[in-house]
Each structure stands twice: as C-alpha cells, then as structure tokens.
N, CA, C and O atoms as a CHARMM CRD file, in Angstrom:
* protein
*
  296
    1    1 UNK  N    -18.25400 -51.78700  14.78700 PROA 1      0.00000
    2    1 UNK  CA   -18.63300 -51.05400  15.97600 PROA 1      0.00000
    3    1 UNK  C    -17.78600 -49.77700  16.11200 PROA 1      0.00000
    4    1 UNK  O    -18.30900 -48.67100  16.25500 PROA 1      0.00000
    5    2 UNK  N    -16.40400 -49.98000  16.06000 PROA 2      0.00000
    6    2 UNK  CA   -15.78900 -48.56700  15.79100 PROA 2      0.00000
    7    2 UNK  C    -15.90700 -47.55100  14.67200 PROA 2      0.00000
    8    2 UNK  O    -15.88100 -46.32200  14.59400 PROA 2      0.00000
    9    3 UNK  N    -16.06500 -48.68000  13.74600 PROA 3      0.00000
   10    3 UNK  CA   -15.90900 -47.38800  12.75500 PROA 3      0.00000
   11    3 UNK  C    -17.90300 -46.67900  12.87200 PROA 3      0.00000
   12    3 UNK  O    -18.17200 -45.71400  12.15600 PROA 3      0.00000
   13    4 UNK  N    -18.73300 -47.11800  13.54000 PROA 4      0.00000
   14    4 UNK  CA   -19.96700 -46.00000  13.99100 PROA 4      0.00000
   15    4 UNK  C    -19.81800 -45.37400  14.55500 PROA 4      0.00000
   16    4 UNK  O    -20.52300 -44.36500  14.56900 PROA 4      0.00000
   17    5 UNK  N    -18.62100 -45.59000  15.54200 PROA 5      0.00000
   18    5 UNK  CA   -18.24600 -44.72900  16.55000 PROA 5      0.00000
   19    5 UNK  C    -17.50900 -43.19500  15.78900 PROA 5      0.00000
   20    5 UNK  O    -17.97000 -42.05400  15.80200 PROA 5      0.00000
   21    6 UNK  N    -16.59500 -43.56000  15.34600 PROA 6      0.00000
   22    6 UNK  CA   -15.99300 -42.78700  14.27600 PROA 6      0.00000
   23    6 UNK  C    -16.55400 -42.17500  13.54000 PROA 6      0.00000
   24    6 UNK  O    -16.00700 -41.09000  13.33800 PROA 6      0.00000
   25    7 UNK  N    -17.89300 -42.41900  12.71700 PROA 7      0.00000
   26    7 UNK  CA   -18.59200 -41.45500  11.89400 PROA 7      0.00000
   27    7 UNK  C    -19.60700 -40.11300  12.69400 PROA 7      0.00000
   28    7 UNK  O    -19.88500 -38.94500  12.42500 PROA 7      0.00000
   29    8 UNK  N    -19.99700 -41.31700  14.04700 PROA 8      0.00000
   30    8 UNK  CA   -20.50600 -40.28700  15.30000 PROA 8      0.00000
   31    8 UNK  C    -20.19000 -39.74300  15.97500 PROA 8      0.00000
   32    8 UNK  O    -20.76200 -39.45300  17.02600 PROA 8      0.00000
   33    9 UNK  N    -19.30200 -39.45800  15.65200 PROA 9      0.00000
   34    9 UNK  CA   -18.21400 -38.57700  16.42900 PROA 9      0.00000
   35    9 UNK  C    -17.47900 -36.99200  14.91200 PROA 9      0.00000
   36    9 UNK  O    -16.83700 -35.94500  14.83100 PROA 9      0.00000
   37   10 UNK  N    -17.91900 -37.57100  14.45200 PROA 10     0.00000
   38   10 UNK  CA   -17.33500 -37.05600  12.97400 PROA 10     0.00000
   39   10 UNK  C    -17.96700 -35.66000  12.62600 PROA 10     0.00000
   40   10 UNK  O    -17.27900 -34.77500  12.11700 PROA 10     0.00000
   41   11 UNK  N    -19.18800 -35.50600  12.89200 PROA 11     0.00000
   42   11 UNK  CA   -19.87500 -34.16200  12.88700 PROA 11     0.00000
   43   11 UNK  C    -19.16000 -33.75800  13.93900 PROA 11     0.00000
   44   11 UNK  O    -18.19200 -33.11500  13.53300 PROA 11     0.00000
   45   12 UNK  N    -19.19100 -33.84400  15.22500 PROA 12     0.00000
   46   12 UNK  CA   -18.78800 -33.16700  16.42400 PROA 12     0.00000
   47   12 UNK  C    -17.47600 -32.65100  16.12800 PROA 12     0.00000
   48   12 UNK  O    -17.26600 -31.44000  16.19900 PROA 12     0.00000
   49   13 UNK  N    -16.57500 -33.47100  15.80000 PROA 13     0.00000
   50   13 UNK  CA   -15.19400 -33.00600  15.40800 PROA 13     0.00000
   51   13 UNK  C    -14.91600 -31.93700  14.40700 PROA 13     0.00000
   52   13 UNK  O    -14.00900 -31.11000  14.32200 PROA 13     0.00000
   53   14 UNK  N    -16.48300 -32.32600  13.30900 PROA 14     0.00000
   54   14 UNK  CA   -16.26800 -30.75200  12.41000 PROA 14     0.00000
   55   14 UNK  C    -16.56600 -29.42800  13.43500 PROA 14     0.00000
   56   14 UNK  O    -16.07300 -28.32700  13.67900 PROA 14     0.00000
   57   15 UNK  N    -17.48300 -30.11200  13.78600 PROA 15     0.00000
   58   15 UNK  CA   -17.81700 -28.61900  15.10900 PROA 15     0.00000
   59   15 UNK  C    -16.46500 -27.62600  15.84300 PROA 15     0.00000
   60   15 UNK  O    -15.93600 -26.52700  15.67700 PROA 15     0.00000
   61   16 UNK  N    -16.31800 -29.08400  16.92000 PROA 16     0.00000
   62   16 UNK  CA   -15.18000 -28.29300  17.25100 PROA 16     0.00000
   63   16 UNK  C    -14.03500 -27.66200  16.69600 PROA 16     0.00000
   64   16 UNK  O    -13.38400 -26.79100  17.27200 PROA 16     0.00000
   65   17 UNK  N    -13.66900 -28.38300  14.91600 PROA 17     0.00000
   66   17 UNK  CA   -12.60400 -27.46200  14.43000 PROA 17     0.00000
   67   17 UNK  C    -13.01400 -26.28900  13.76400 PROA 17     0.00000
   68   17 UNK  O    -12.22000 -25.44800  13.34200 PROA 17     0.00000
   69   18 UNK  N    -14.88200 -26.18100  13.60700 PROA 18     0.00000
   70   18 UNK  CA   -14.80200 -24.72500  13.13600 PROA 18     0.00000
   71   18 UNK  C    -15.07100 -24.10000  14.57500 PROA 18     0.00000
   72   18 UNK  O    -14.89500 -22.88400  14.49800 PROA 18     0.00000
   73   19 UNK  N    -15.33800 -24.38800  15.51600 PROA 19     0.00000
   74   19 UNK  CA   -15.33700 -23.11600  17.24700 PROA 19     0.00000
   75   19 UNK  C    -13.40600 -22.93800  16.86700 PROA 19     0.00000
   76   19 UNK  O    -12.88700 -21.84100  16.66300 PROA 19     0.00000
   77   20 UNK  N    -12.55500 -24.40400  16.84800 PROA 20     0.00000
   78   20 UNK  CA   -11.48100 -23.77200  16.61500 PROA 20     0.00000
   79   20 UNK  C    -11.19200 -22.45400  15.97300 PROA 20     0.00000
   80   20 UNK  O    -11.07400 -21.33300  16.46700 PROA 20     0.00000
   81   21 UNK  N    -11.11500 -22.85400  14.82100 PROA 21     0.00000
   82   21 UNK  CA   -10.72200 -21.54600  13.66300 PROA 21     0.00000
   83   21 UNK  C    -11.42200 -20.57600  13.93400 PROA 21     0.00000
   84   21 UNK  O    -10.93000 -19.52000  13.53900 PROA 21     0.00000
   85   22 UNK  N    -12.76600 -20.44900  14.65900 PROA 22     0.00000
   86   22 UNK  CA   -13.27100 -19.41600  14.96100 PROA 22     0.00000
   87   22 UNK  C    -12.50800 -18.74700  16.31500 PROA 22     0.00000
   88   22 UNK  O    -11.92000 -17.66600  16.30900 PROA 22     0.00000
   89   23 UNK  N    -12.60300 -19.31500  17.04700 PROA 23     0.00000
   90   23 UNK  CA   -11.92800 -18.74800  18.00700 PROA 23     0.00000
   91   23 UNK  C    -10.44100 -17.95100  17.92800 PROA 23     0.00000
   92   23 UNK  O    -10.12700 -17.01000  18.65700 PROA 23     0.00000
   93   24 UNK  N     -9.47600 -18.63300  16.71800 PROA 24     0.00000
   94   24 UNK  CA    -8.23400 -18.62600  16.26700 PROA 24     0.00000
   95   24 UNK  C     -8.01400 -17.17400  15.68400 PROA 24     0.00000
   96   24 UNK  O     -7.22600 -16.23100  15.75400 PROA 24     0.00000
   97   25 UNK  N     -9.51200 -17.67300  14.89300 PROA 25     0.00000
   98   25 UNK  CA    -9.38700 -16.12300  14.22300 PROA 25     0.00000
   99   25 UNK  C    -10.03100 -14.62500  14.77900 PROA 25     0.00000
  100   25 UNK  O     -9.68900 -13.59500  14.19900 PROA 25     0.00000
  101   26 UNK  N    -10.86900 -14.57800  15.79800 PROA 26     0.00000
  102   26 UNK  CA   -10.81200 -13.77200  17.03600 PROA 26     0.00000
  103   26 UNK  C    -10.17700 -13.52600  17.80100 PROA 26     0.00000
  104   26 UNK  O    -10.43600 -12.60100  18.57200 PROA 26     0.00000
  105   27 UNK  N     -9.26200 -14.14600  17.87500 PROA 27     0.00000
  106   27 UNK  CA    -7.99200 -13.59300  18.82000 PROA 27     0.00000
  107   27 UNK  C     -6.98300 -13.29000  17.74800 PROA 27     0.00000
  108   27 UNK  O     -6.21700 -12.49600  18.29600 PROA 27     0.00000
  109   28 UNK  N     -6.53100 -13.50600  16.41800 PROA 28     0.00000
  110   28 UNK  CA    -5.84200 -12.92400  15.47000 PROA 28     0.00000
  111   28 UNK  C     -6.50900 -11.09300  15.43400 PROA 28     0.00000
  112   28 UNK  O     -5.76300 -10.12200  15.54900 PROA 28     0.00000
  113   29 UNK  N     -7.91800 -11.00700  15.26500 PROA 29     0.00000
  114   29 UNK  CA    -8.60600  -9.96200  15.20800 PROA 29     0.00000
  115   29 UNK  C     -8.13600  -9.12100  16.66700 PROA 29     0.00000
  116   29 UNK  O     -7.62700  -8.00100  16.63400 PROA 29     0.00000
  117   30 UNK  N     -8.32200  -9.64100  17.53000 PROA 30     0.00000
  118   30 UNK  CA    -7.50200  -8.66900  19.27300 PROA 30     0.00000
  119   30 UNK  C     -6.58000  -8.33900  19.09600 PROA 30     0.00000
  120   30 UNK  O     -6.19100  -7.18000  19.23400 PROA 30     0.00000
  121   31 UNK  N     -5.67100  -9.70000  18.57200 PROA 31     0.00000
  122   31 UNK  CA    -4.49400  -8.61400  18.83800 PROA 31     0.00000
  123   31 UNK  C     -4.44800  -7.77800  17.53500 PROA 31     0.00000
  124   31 UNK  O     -3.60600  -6.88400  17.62700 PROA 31     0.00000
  125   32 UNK  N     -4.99300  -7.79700  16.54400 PROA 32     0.00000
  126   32 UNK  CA    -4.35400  -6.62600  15.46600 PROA 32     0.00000
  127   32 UNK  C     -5.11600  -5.49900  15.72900 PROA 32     0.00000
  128   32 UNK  O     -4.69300  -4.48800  15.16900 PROA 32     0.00000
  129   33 UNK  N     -6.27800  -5.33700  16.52400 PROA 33     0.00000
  130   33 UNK  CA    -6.81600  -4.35400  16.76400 PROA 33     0.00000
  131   33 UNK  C     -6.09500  -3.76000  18.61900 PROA 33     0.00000
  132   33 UNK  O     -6.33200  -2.59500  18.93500 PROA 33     0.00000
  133   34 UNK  N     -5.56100  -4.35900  19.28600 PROA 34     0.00000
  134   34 UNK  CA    -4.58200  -4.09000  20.18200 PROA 34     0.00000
  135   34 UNK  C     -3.09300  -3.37200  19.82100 PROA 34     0.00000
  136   34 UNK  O     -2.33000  -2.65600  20.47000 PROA 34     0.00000
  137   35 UNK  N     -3.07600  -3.84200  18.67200 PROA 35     0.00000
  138   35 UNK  CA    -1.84000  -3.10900  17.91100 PROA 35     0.00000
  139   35 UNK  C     -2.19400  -1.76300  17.27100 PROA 35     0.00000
  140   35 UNK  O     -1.64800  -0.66800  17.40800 PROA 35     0.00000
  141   36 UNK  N     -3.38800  -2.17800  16.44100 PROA 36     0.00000
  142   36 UNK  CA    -3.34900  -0.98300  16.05300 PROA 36     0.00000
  143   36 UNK  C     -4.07400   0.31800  16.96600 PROA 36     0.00000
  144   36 UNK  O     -4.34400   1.44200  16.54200 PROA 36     0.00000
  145   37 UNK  N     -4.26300  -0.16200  18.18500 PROA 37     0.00000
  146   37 UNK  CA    -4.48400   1.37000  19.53200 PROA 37     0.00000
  147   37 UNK  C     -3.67500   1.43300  19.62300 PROA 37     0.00000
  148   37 UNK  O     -3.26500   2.57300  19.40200 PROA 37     0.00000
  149   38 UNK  N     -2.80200   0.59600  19.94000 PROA 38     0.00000
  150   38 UNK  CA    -1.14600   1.20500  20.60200 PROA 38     0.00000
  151   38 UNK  C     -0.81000   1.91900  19.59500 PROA 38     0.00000
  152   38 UNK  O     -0.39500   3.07200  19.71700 PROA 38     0.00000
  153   39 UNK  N     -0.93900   1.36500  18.56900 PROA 39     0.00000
  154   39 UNK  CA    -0.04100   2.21700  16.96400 PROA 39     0.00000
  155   39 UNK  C     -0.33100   3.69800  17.17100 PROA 39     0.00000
  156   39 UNK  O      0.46300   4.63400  17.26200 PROA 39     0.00000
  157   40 UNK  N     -1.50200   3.68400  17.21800 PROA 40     0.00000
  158   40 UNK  CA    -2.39400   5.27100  17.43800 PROA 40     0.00000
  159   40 UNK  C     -2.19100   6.08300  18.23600 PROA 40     0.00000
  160   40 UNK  O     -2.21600   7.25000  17.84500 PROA 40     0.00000
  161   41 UNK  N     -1.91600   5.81500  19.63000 PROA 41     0.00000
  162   41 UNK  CA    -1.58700   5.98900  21.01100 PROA 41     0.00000
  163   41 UNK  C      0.30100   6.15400  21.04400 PROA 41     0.00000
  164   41 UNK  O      0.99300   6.36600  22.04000 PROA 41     0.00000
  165   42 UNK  N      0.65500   6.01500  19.93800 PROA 42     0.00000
  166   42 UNK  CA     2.02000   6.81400  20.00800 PROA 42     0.00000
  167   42 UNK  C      2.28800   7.99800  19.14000 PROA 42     0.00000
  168   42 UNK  O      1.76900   8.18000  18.03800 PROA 42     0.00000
  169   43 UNK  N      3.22700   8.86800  19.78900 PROA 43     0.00000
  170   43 UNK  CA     3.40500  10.07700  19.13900 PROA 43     0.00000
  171   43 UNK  C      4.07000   9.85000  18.15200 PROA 43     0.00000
  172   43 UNK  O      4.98800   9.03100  18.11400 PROA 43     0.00000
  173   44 UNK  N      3.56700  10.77600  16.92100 PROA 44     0.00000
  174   44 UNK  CA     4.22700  11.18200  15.60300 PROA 44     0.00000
  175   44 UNK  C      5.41100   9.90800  15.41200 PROA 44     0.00000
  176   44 UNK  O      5.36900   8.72500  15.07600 PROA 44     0.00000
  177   45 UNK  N      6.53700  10.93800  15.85500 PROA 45     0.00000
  178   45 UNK  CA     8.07300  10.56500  15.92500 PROA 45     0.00000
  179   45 UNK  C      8.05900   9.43200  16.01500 PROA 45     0.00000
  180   45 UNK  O      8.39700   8.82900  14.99600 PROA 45     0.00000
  181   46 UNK  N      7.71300   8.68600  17.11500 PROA 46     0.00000
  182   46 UNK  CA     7.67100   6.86500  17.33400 PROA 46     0.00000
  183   46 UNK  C      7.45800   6.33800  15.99500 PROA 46     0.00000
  184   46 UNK  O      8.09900   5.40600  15.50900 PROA 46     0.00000
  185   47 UNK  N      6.58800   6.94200  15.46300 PROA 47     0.00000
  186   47 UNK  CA     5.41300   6.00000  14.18900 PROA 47     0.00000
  187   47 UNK  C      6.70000   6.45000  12.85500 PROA 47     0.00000
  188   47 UNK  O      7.27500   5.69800  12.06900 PROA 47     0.00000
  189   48 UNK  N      6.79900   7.72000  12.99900 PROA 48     0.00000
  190   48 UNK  CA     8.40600   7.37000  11.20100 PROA 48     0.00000
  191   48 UNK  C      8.78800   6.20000  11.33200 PROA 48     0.00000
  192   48 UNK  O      9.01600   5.28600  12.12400 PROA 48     0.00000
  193   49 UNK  N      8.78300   6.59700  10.06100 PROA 49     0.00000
  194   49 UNK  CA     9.98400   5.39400   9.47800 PROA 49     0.00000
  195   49 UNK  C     11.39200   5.75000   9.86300 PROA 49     0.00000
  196   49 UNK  O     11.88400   6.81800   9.49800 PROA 49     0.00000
  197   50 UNK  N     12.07600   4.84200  10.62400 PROA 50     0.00000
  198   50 UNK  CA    13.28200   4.80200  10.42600 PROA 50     0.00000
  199   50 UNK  C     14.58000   4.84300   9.53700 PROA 50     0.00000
  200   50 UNK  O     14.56000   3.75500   8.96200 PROA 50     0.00000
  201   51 UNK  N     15.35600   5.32000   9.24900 PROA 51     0.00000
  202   51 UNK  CA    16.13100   4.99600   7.98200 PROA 51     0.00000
  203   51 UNK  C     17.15200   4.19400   8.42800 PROA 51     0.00000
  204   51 UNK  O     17.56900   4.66300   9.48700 PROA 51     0.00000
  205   52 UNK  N     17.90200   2.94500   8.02800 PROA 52     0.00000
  206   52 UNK  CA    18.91700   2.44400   8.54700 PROA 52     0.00000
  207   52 UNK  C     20.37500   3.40300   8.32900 PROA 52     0.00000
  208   52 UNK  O     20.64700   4.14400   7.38300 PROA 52     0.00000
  209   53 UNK  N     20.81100   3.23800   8.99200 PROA 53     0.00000
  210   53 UNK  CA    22.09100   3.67300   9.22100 PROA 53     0.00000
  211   53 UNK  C     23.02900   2.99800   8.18100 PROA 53     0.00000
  212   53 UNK  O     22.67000   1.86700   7.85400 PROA 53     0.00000
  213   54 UNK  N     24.11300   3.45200   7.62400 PROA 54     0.00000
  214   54 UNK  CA    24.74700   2.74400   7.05100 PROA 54     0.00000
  215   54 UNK  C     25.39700   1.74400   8.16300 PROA 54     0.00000
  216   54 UNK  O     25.65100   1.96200   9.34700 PROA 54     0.00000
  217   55 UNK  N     25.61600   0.32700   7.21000 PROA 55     0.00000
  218   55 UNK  CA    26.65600  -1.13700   8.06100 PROA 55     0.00000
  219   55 UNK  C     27.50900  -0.73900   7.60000 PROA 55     0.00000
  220   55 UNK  O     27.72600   0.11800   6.74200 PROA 55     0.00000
  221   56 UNK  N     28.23500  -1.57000   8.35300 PROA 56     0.00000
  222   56 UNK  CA    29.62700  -1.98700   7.66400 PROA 56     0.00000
  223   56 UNK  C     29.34800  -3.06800   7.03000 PROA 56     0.00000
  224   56 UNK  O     28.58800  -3.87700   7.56200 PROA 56     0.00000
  225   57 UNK  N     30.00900  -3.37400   5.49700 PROA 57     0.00000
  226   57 UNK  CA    30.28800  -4.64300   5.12200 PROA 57     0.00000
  227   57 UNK  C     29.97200  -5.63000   5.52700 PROA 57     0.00000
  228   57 UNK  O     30.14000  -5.49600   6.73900 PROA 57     0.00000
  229   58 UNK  N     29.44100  -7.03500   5.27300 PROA 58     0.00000
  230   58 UNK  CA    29.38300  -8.16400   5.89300 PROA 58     0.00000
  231   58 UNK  C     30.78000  -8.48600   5.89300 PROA 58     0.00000
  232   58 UNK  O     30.98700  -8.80600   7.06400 PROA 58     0.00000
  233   59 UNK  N     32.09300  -8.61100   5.12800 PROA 59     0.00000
  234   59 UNK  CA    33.54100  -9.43200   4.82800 PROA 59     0.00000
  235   59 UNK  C     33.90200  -8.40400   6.20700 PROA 59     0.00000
  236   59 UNK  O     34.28500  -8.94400   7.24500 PROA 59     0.00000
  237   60 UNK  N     33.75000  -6.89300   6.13200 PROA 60     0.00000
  238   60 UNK  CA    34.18300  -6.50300   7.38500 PROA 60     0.00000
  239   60 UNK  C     33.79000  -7.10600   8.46100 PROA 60     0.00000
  240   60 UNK  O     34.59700  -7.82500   9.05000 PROA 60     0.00000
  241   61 UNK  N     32.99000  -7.00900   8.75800 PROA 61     0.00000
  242   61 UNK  CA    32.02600  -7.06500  10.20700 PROA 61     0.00000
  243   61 UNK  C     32.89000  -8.61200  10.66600 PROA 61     0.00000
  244   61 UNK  O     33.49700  -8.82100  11.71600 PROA 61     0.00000
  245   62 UNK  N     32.71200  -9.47600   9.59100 PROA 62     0.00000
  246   62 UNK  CA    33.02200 -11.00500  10.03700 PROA 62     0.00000
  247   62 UNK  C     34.75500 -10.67400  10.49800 PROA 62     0.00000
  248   62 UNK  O     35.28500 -11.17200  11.49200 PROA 62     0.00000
  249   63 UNK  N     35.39500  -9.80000   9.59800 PROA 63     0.00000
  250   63 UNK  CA    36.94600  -9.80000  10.08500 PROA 63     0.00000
  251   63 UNK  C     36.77600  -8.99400  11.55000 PROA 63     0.00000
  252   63 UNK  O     37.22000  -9.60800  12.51900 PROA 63     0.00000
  253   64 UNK  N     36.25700  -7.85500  11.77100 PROA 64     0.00000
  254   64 UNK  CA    36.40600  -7.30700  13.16500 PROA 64     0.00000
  255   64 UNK  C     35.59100  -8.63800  14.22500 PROA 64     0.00000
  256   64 UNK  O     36.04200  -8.68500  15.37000 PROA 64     0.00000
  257   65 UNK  N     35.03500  -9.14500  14.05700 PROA 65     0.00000
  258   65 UNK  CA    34.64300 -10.70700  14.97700 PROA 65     0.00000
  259   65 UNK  C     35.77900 -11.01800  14.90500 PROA 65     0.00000
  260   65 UNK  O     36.61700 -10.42000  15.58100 PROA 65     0.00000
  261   66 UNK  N     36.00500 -11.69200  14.35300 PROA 66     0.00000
  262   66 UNK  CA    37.22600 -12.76800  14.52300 PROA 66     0.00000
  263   66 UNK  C     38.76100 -12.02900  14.76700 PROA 66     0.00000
  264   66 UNK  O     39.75000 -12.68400  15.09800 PROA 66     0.00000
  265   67 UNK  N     38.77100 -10.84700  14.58800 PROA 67     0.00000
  266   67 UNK  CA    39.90500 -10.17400  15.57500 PROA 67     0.00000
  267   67 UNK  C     39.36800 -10.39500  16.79500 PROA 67     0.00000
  268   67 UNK  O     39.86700 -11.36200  17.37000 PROA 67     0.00000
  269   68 UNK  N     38.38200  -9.73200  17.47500 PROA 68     0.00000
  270   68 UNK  CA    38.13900 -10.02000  18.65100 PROA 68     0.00000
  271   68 UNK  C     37.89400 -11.01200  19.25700 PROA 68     0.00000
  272   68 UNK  O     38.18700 -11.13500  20.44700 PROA 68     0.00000
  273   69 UNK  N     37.19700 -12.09100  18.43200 PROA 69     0.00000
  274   69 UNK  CA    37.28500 -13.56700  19.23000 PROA 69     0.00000
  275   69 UNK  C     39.03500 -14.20400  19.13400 PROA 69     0.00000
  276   69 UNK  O     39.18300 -15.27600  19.72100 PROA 69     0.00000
  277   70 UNK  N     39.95700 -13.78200  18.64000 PROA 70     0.00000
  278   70 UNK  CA    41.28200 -13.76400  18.82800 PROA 70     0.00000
  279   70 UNK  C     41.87400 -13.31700  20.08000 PROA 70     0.00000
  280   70 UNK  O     42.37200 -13.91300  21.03500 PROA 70     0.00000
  281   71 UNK  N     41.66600 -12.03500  19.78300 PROA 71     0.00000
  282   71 UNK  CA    42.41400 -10.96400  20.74300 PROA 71     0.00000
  283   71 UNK  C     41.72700 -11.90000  22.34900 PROA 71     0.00000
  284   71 UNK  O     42.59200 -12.57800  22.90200 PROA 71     0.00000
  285   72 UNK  N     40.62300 -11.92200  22.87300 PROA 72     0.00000
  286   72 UNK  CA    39.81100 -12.10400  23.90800 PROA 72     0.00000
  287   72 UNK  C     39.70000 -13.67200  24.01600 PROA 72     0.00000
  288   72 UNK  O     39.66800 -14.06800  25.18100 PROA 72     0.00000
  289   73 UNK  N     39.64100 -14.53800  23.15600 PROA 73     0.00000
  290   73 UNK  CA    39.13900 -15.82500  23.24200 PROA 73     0.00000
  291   73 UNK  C     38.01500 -16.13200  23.24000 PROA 73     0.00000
  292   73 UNK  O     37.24600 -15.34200  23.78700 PROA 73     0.00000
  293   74 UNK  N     37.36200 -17.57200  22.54400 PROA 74     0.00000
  294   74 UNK  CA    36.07200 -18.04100  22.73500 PROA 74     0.00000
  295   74 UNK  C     35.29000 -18.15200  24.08000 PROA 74     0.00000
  296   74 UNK  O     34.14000 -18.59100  24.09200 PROA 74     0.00000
C-alpha cells in the first residue's frame, strides 16, 4: 500500500523538482542581469581594474600583530 503511494507520488515529485530548478535558475538569471545594469550604470573609473597595492609580507604583518596584541592585550 505504501510503496503505490510512493510511485504516485513519484511523477509529482519529478515535477516539482524541475518548477524547482526552474525557478532556481530564473532567479540565478535576475540577479546576473541586475548586476550586470548596475555594472553598466557605473561610471568608467568605478568599472577599472584595480591594481593592488603592494602588502607587507605575511612573516611581517603576523610580527606587527603580535607586537600589538602584546603591547595592548587580548
């Protein structure tokens, strides 16, 4: 008796997981087309590429932390 239940139910469940993925993937489609107006809708300058700045060192960076979590405390 269950397992008829289970097979009749079994189409429906394909249903709803393709409205899922459909739906999933229409709103993947909004927002990349929401992005890409905004993208558009900013000036020039905004849209470069950035260049990073030089870091400091990671061995640095970790020693100036831990001076200051010294100096100041946890």
């Amino acid at each position: 008796m269950k397992e008829k239940k289970v097979l009749e139910l079994s189409p429906e469940s394909a249903l709803l997981k393709k409205l899922r993925d459909r739906a999933i993937s229409q709103q993947e489609t909004q927002k990349r087309k929401f992005w890409i107006e905004k993208l558009a809708a900013m000036p020039e300058s905004t849209r470069d590429y950035l260049e990073i700045k030089d870091a400091p060192e990671p061995s640095h960076l970790f020693r100036k932390v831990a001076e200051r979590l010294l100096k100041e405390g946890a």
